[in-house]
KOLKOL-516855 format. One record per residue (C-alpha): x, y, z. Coordinates in nm, 4 decimals. Example, Ala and Ser with C-alpha at 12.3 -4.5 7.8 and 13.67 -1.06 7.14 Angstrom:
residues 2
X,Y,Z
1.2300,-0.4500,0.7800
1.3670,-0.1060,0.7140
END
This chain:
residues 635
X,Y,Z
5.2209,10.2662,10.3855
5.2804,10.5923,10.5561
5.5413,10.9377,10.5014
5.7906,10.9300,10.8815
6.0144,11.2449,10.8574
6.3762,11.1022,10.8879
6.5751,11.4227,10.8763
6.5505,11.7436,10.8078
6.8360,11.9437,10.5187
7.0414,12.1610,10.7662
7.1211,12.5119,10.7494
7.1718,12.6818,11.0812
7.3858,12.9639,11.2308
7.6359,12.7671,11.3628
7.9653,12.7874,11.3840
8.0049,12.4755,11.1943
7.8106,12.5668,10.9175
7.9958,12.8858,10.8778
8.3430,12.7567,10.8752
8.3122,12.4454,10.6783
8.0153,12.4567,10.4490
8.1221,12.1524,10.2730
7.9511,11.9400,10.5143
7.6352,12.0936,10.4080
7.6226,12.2225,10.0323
7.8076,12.2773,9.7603
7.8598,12.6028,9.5710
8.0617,12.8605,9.4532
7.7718,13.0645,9.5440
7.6553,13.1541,9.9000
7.3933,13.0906,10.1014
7.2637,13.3404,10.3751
6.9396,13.3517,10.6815
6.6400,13.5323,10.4706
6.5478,13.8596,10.5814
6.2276,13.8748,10.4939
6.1317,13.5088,10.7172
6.2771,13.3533,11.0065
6.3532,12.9706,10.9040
6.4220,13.0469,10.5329
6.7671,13.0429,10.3794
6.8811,13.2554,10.0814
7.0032,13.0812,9.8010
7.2223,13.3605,9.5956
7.2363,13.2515,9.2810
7.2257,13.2245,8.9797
7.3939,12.9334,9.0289
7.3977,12.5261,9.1324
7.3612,12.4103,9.5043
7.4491,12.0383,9.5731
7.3368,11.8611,9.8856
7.5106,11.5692,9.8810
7.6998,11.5927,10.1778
7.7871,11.4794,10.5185
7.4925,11.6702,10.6837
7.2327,11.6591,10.4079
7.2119,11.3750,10.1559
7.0399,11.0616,10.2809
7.2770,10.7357,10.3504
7.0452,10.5161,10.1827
7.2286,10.2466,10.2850
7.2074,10.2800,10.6459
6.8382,10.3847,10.6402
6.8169,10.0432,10.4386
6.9654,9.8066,10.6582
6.8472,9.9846,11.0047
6.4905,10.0168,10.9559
6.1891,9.8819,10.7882
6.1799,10.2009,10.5401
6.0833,10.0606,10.1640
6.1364,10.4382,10.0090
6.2326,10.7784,10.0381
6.1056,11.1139,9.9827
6.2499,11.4551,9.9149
6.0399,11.7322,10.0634
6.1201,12.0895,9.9453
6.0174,12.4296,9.9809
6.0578,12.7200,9.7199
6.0251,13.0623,9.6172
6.2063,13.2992,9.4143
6.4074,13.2773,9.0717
6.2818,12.9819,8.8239
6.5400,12.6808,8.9279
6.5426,12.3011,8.8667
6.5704,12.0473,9.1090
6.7403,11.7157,9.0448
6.7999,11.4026,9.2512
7.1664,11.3021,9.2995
7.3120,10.9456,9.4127
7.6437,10.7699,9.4824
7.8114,10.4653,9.4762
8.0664,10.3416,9.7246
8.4002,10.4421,9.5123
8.2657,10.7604,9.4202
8.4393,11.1025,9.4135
8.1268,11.2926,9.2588
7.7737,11.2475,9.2734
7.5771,11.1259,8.9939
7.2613,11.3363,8.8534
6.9684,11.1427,8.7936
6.8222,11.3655,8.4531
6.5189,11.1866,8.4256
6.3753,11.3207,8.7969
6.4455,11.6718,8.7422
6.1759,11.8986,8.7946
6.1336,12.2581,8.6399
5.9973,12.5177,8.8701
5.9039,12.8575,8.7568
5.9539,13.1838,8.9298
5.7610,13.2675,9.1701
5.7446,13.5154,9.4566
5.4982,13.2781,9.6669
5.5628,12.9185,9.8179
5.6108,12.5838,9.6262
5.5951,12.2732,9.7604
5.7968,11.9671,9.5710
5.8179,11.6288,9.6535
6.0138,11.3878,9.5056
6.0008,11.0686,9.5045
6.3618,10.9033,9.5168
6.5125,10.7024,9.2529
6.6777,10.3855,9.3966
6.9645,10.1476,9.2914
7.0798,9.8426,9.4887
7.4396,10.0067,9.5324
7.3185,10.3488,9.6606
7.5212,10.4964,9.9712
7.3977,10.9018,9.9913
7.1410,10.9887,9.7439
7.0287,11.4249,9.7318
6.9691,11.6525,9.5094
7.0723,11.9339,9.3702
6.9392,12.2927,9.2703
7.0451,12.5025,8.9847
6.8646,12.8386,9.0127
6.8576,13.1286,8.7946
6.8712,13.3306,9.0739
6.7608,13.3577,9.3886
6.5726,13.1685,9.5817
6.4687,13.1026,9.9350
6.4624,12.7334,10.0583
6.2664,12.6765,10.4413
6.1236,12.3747,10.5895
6.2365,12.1284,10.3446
6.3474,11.7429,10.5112
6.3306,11.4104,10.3597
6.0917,11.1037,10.4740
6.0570,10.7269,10.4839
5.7596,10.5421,10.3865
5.7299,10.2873,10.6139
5.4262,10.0344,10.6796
5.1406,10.1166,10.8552
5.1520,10.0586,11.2513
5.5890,10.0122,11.2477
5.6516,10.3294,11.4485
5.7716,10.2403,11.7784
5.7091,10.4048,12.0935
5.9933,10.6102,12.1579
6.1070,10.8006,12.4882
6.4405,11.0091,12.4323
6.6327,11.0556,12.7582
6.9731,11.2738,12.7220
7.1865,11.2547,12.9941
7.5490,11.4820,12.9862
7.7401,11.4868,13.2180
7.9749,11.7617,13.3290
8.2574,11.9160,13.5909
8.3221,12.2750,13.5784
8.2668,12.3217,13.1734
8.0237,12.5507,13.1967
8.0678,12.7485,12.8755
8.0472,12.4248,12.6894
7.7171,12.2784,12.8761
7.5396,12.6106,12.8958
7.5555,12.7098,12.5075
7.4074,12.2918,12.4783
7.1314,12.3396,12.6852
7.0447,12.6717,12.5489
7.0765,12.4460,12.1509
6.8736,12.1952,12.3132
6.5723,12.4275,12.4499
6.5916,12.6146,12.1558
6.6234,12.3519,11.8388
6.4781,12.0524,12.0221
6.2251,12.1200,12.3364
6.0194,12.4077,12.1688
6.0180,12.2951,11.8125
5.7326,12.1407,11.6343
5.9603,11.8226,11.5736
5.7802,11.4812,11.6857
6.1124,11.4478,11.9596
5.9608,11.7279,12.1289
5.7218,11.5906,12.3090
5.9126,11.2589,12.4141
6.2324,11.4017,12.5182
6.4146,11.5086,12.8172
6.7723,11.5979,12.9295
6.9444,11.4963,13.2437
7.2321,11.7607,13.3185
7.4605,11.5345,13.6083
7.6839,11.8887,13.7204
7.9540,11.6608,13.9207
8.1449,12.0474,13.9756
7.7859,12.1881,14.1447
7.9011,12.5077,13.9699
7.5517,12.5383,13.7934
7.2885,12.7421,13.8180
7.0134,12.4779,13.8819
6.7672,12.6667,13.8903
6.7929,12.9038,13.6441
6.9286,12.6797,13.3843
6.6680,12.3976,13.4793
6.3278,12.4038,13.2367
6.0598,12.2512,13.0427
6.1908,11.9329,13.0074
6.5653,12.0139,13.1193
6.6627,11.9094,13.4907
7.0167,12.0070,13.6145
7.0801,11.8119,13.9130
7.3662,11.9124,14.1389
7.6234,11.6024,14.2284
7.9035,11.4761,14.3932
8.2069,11.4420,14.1642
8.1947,11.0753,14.0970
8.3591,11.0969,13.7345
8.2034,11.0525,13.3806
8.1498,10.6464,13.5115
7.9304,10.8090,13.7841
7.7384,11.0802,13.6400
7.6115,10.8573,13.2969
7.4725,10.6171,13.5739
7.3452,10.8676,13.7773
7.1364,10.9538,13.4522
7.1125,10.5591,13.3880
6.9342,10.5568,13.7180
6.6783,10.7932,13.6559
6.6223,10.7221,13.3426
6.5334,10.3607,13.5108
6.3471,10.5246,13.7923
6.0814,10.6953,13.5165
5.9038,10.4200,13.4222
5.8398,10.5277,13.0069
6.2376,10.6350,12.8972
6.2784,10.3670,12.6656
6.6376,10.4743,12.5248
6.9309,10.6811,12.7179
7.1383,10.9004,12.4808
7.4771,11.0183,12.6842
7.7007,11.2206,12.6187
8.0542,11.4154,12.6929
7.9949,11.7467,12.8356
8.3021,11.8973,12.6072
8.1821,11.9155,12.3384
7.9338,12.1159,12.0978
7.5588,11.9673,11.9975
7.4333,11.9409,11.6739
7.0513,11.9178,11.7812
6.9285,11.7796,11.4483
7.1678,11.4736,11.5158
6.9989,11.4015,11.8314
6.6586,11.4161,11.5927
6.7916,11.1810,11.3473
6.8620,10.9546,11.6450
6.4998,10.9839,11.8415
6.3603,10.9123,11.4255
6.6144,10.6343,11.3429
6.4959,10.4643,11.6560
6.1302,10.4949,11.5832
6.1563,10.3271,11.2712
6.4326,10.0365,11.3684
6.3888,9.7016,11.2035
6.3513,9.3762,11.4694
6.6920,9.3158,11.3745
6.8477,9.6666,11.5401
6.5578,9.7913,11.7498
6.8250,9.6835,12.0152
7.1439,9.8616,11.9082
7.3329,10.1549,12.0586
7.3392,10.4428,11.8035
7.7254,10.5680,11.8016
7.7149,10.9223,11.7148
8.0870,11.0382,11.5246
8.3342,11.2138,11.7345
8.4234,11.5047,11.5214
8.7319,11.7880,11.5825
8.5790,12.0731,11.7670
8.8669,12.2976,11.5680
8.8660,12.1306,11.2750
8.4853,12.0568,11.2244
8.4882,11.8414,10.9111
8.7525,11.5725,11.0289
8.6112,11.2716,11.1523
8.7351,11.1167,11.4248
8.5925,10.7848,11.5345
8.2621,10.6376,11.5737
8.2758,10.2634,11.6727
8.6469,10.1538,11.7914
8.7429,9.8123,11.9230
8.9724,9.7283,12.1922
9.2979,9.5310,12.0441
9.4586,9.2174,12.1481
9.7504,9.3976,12.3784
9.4985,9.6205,12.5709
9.5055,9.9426,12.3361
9.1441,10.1399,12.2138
9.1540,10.2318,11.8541
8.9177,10.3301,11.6378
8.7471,10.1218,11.3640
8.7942,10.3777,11.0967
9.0875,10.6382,10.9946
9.0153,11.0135,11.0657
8.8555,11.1219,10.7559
8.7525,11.4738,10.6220
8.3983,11.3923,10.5308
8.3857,11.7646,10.3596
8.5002,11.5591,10.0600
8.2144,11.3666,9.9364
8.4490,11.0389,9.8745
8.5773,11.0197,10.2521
8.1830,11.1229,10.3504
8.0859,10.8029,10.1615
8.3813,10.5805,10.2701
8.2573,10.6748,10.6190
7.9611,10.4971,10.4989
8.0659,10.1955,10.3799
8.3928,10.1070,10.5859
8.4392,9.7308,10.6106
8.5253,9.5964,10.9182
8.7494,9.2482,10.8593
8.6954,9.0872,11.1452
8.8507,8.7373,11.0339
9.1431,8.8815,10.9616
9.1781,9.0713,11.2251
9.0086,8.8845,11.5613
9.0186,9.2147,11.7720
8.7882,9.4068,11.5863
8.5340,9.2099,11.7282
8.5968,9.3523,12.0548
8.4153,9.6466,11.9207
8.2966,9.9565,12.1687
8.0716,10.2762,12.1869
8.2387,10.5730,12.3118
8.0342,10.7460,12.5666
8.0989,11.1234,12.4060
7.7348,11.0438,12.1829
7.5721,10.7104,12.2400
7.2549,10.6147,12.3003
7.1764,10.3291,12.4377
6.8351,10.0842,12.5354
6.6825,10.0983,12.8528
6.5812,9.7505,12.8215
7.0153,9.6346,12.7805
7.0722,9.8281,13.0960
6.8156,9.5869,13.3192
6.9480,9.2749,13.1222
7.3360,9.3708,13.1977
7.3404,9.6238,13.5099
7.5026,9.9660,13.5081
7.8720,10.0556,13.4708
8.1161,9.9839,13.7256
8.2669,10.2583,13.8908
8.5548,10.3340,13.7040
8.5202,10.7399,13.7939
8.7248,10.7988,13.4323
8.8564,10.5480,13.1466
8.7043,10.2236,13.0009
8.3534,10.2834,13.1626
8.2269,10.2701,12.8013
8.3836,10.0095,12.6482
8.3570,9.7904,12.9479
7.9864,9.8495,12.9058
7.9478,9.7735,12.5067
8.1926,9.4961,12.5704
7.9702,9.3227,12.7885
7.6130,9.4435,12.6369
7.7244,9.3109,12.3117
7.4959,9.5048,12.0944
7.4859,9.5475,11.7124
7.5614,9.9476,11.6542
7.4275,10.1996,11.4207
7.5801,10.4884,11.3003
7.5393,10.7203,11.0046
7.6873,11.0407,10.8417
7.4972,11.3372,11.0087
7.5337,11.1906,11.3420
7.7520,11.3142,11.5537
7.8847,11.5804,11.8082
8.2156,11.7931,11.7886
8.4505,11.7179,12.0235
8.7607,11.8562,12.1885
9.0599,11.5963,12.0334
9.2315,11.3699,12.3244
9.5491,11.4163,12.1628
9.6113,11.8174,12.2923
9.5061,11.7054,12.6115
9.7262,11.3901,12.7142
9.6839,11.3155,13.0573
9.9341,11.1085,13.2638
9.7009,11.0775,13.4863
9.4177,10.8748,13.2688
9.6336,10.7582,13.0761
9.8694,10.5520,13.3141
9.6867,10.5316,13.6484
9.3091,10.5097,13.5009
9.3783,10.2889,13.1747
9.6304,10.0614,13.3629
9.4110,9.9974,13.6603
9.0629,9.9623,13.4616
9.1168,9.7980,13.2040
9.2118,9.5085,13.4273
8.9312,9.5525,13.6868
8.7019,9.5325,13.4096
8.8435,9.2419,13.2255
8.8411,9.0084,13.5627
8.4810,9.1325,13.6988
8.2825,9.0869,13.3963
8.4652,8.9461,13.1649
8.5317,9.1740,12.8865
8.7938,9.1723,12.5805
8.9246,8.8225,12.6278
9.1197,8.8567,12.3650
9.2781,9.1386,12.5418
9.6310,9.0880,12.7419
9.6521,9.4052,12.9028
9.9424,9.3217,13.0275
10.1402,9.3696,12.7205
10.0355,9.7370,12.6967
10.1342,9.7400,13.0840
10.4870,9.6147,12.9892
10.5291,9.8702,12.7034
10.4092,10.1664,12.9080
10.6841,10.1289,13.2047
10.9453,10.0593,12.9581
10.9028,10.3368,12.7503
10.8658,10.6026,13.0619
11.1972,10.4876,13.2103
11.3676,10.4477,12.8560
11.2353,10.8616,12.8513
11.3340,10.9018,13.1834
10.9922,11.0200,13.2859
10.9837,10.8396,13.6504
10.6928,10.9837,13.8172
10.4579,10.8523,13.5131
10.6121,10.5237,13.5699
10.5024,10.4953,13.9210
10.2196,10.6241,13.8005
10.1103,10.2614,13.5932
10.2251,10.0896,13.8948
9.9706,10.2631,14.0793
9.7409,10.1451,13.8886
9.7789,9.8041,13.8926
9.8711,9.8001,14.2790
9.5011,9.9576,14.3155
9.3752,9.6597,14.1082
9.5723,9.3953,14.3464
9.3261,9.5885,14.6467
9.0637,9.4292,14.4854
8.6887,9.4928,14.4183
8.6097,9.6230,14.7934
8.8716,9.9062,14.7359
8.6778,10.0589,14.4263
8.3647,10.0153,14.5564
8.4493,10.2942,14.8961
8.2317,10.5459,14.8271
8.4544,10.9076,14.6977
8.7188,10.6559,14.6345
8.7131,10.7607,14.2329
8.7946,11.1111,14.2745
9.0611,11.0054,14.5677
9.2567,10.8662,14.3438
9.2561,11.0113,14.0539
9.3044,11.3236,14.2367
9.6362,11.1354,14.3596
9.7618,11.0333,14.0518
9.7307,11.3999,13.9432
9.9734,11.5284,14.2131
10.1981,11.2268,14.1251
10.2227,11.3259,13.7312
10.4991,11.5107,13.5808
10.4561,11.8660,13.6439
10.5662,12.0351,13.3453
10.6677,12.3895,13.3217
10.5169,12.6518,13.0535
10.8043,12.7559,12.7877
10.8580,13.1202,12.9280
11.0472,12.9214,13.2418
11.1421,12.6240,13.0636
11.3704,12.8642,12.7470
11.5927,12.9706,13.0474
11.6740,12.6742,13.1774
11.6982,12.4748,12.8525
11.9467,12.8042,12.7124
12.1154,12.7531,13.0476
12.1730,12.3825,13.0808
12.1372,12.2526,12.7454
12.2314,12.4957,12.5452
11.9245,12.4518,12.3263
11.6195,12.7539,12.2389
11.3035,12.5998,12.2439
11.1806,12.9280,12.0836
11.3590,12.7933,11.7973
11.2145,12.4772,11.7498
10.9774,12.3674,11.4801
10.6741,12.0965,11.5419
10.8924,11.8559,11.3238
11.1941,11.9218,11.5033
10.9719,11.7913,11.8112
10.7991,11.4955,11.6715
11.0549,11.3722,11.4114
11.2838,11.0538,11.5238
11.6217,11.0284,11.4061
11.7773,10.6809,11.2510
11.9789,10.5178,11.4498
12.4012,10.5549,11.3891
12.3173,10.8891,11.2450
12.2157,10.7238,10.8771
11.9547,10.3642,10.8108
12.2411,10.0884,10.8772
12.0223,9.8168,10.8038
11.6374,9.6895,10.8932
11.9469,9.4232,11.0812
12.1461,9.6288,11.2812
11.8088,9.8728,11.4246
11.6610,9.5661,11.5842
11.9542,9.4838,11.7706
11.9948,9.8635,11.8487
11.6574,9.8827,11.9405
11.6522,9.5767,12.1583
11.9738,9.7030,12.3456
11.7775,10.0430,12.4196
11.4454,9.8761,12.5566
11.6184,9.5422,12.7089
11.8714,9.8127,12.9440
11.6201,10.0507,13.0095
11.8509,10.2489,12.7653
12.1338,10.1889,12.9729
12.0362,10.2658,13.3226
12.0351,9.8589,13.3992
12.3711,9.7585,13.2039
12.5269,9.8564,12.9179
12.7293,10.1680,12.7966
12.5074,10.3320,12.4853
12.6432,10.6146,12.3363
12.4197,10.8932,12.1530
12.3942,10.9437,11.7881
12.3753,11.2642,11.8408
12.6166,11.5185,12.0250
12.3285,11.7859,12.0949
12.0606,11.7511,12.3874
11.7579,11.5218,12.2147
11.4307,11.7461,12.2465
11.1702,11.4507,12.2598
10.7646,11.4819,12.1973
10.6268,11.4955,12.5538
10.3126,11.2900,12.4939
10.3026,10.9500,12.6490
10.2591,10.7725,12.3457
10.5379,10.8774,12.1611
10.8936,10.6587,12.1912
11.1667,10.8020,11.9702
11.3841,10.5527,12.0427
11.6380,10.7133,11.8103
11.6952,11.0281,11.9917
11.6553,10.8665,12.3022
11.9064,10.6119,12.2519
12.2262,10.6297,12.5130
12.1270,11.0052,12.6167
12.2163,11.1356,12.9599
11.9658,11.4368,12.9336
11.6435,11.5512,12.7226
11.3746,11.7919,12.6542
11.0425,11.6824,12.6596
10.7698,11.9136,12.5031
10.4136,11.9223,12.4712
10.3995,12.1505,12.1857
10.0280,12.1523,12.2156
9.9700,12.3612,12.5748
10.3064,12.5084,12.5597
10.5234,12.3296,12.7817
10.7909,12.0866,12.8799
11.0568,11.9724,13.0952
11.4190,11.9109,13.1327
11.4940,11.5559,13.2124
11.7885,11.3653,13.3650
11.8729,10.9956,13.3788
11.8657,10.8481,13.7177
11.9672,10.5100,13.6845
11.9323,10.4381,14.0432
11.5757,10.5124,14.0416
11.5124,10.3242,13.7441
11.5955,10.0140,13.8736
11.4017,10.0835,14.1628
11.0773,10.1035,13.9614
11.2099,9.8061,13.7879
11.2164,9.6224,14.0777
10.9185,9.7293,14.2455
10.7530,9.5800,13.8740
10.8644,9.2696,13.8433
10.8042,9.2067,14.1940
10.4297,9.3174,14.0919
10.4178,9.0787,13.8018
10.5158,8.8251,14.0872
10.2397,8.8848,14.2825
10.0172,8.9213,14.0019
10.0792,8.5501,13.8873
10.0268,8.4149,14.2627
9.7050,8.5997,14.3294
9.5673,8.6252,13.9775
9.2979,8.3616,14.0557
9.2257,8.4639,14.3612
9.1512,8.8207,14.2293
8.9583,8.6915,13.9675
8.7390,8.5104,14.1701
8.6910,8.8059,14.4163
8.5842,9.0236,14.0741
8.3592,8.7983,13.9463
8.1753,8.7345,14.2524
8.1367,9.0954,14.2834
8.0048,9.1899,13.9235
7.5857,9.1330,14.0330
7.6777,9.3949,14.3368
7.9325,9.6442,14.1680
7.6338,9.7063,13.8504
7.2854,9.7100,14.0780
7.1235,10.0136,14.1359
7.1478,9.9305,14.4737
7.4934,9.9857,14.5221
7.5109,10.2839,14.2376
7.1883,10.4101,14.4530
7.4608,10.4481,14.7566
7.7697,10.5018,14.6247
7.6019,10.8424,14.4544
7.4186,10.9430,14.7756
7.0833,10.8815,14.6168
6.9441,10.5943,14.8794
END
């Protein structure tokens, strides 16, 4: 048996670690950079420091069932005040950690280095085991990281590829690479000399050159999307001959370089049973750092991507540890086996890309679940993992949203296969209702865009620019909304209503329908009148429960169906970027879009197999690095 360093306890000048400590220690002391060394941390006690958290307790039970680990190790290094270190562990329902009193160790003052290593303490029910420190006063902690013992000969040969891949965010990409040279490339750390990073600049705004280094390659491209840019690091991570696993990732967002550690050690130590997985790094909130987004999600049965857990704020130690051991009841609910890797931190195999091909060229949307849909892999993914990312829901895009999503999700469904549990269709339905119900008639259009670009069939996505073409169309298409400055006039003016006024609940909140909850009875029927008429603008005469203009969320998602009901005229705000629109029903067009919808779904059911069999027949061309070699102007 052998010592593998699995991951070392973080403390870094971030801007993570500043704002929200709780995802790295405990205290009601605080802990400062040493002055006297570069590396060390100040401890300023006296006082007690607890580890176990997000960042720096071990999640025994991952390290368990991923890799062929039979123990852990705590290695620490001291000096300063006379402290005791003790080894801490939890159990899934836990809201504190336990101490363990019997592997405490007493260390006396001293002005020079200690080294301690602990052996940990294991249970069978163990999620995060740590430690903590209670000094007397201060002390300085440096180069202190726990390890696995592992058999002899069970390290496998590991070569790190990341590839991110970016259009015109340069603040965000620059301040990576520059964590990247800095914390990965010129460290000591095993990674360092099997890594690289692939920088795909789709905006060519870049400084190649200068930004380009040991083991860093920017390489201008054309703008061929997210879809394009991953493969275009796929590729060359094919065309090297030794990368053995691709890590990609979303260019807006902020690294933490000691996840993409964990990741190059977690792989070197996989079991037979996961040596194969993709490693599906947690989405975190770029302004909120300790809320958890989503890891793994799973596509559901009417076409809609959700995650597999609820956001969480792993700060607390009992959400940290849920995050650990969420179940995932996939016999009661069949869709969460349609489970997916999002592509904003997840590395996957070299070896799945030459069983399955590349992605199709999707330019935006789906590209990544399509891909873990069809791959199939097991996943891994573990507190400490992650990268923080700016949240989709400030930046709804009508765009993605009903032109991308709509046409994708379909294209990828009938060309390889994917989510057959999926009708995509029912989303589809949903979507157009809801945007004429809000009046919102260019967004409308927008869906049938969509899926009028999937009738085209494969040959149409596979023209060369034709990514960018269109979403560049649907763009102009969208709702333009107007920023609140000229929006207050006109809503003072013709609605008589001050937006300036408004609170965020005023904006989100629904109101019951008849003014007061009539009955579970009488809503459905409401309800059904609303979406059934298109509220009103096919037949009917629905009157408002309300006599004031209805100021409506202006996210696509949201449906307030009580506000909306029988209305003539709304508000629709995006509270989030400060802007909105006046709206006004046009019944006329409506039932235009209507028409031009069902006489889609028409030719939808008369072509389906015909389209299907066009798709499929295409999948072996649309994923070869043959075509991807042309279609990004690298044959």
């Amino acid at each position: 048996m052998k010592d593998f360093k699995i991951a070392n306890i973080l403390l870094d000048e971030s801007r993570q670690f500043y704002t929200t400590p709780l995802l790295y220690y405990r205290s009601a002391r605080a802990i400062f950079p040493s002055d006297k060394e570069d590396s060390a941390w100040r401890l300023v006690g006296p006082g007690s420091f607890d580890f176990t958290t997000f960042f720096n307790a071990l999640s025994i039970n991952k390290w368990r069932e991923y890799t062929v680990a039979k123990g852990f190790r705590l290695h620490l290094e001291l000096r300063g005040a006379a402290c005791t270190v003790t080894q801490t562990r939890t159990d899934p329902l836990d809201y504190y950690p336990h101490k363990l009193p019997d592997t405490t160790k007493a260390i006396e003052a001293s002005q020079e280095w200690q080294i301690i290593e602990m052996p940990l303490v294991l249970h069978d029910t163990d999620v995060m085991d740590s430690f903590v420190i209670d000094a007397a006063g201060e002390i300085e902690l440096r180069n202190s990281y726990y390890t696995a013992q592992i058999p002899d000969n069970s390290v496998r040969p590991i070569e790190l590829a990341l590839s991110t891949t970016t259009f015109k965010k340069e603040d965000f990409i620059t301040h990576n690479i520059e964590l990247v040279r800095t914390k990965i490339v010129e460290t000591d750390e095993l990674i360092a000399k099997h890594f690289r990073m692939y920088v795909v600049d789709n905006g060519r705004t870049l400084d190649a050159e200068k930004l380009s280094s040991k083991s860093i390659t920017v390489f201008p491209n054309d703008n061929v999307g997210g879809s394009g840019g991953f493969t275009f690091g796929m590729v060359k991570a094919l065309e090297s001959g030794d990368v053995t696993n691709i890590l990609l990732m979303d260019d807006d967002v902020e690294v933490s370089p000691e996840s993409i550690i964990r990741t190059f050690n977690l792989l070197s130590i996989t079991n037979d049973r996961y040596f194969e997985a993709f490693v599906s790094g947690s989405m975190m909130n770029y302004d909120e750092p300790d809320q958890h987004w989503e890891d793994t999600g799973h596509m559901t049965v009417r076409g809609n991507y959700l995650p597999d857990k609820p956001p969480m704020r792993v700060s607390a130690l009992n959400e940290a540890i849920a995050c650990e051991t969420f179940s995932y009841e996939k016999e009661i609910f069949a869709d969460l086996k349609q489970r997916y890797a999002g592509w904003w931190y997840c590395c996957i195999p070299v070896s799945t890309i030459k069983k399955v091909g590349l992605p199709l060229p999707f330019f935006v949307r789906f590209d990544d679940a399509e891909y873990a849909l069809r791959a199939k892999p097991r996943f891994m993914s573990m507190n400490g993992i992650c990268v923080w990312h700016l949240v989709f829901f400030m930046r709804y895009s009508a765009a993605v949203e009903r032109y991308q999503v709509t046409r994708n999700g379909l294209i990828g469904q009938f060309t390889t296969g994917v989510a057959p549990l999926t009708n995509f269709f029912k989303e589809i339905d949903h979507e157009v209702m809801i945007e004429l119900c809000k009046f919102n008639y260019d967004d409308a259009e927008l869906v049938l865009e969509g899926l009028e670009d999937f009738f085209k069939g494969p040959k149409f996505i596979a023209q060369k620019g034709i990514g960018e073409k269109t979403f560049m169309a649907a763009n102009k298409k969208k709702e333009k909304l107007l920023p609140f400055d000229e929006l207050r006039e006109q809503a003072l003016k013709e609605c008589k209503v001050d937006i300036h006024g408004l609170s965020p609940n005023a904006i989100t909140d629904d109101i019951p329908m008849k003014r007061a909850s009539v009955g579970r009875v009488e809503n459905i029927a409401l309800r059904a009148l609303e979406r059934k008429s298109l509220n009103g603008q096919l037949w009917g005469n629905l009157k408002p429960f309300t006599d004031s203009v209805p100021v409506i969320h202006g996210v696509g998602w949201s449906y307030q169906e009580g506000k909306l009901f029988g209305t003539d005229t709304l508000i629709a705000i995006d509270n989030y970027n400060k802007k909105g629109i006046i709206r006004h029903k046009n019944a006329d067009r409506a039932k235009q879009i209507w028409s031009r919808y069902q006489n889609d779904l028409k030719y939808y059911n008369q072509n389906k197999d015909r389209l299907k069999k066009e798709y499929q027949s295409s999948k072996g061309y649309l994923t070869s690095i043959d075509f991807w070699k042309g279609y990004l102007g690298l044959d």
